[in-house]
N, C-alpha and C positions, 0 to 999 in steps of 0.2 A: 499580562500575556507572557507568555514562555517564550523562550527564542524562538523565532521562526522555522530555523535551520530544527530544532526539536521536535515540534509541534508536526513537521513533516516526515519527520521519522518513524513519530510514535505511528502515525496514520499507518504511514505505508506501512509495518512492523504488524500494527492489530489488522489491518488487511492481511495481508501474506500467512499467518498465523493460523485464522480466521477459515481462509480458502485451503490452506496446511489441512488443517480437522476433515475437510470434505475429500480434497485431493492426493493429502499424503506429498511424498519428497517432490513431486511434480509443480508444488507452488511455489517451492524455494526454485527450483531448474527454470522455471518459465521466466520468475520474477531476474534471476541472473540473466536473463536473454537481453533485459531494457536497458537501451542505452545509455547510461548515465545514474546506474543504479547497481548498486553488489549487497545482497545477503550474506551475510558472513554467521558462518554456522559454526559451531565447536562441539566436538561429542553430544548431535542431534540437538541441539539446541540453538536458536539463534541469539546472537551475542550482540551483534552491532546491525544497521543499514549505513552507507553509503551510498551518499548523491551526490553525485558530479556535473548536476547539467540542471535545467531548470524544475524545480522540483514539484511544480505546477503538470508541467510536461510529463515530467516521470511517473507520476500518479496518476494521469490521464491515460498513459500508457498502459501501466499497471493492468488498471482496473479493464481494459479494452482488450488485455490479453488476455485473461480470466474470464469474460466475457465468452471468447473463441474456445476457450476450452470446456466450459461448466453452463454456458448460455445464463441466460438474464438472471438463478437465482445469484450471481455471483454479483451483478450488481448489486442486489439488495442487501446481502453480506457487507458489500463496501459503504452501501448507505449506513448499513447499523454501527457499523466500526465508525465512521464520517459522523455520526448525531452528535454523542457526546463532545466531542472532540471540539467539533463548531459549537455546541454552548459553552465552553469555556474558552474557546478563542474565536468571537464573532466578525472579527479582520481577518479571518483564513481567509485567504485568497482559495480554491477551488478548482478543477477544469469543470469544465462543461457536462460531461458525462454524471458528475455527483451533486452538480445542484441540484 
């Protein structure tokens, strides 16, 4: 299994990216609103995530804010980005909203 601290990045990163294609710069703006999370963008591209808080939380967040804006296809978005991700690390931990 990959570092945790990774494995949460990569998530939130194929999410945001993912909702990017649909919404355009508005998924990077939303996703910088969550508490304990920063997209870090460089000449339109994103470079890094940064989580600062629990990273269970933050992705719960994420996904619930994307939600508010795009309605339920954005779940299923986060679910497609979440499949692979959990068959190669089946200890992800998860919020509520992507099991």
């Amino acid at each position: 299994m990959q570092m945790v601290e990774d494995v949460y990045k990569k998530l939130i990163m194929g999410i945001v990216i993912q909702i990017r294609k649909n919404v355009g710069g508005a998924a990077i703006t939303q996703a910088n609103t969550i508490d304990g999370l920063k997209v870090i963008v460089i000449k339109d591209k994103i470079k890094d995530i940064e989580i600062t808080d629990d990273p269970i939380k933050v992705t719960g967040d994420l996904v619930e804010k994307y939600i508010k804006i795009m309605g339920p296809v954005a779940l299923t978005i986060a679910k497609k980005v979440t499949d692979p991700i959990l068959k190669e690390n089946p200890e992800l931990k998860l919020p509520e909203i992507l099991k």
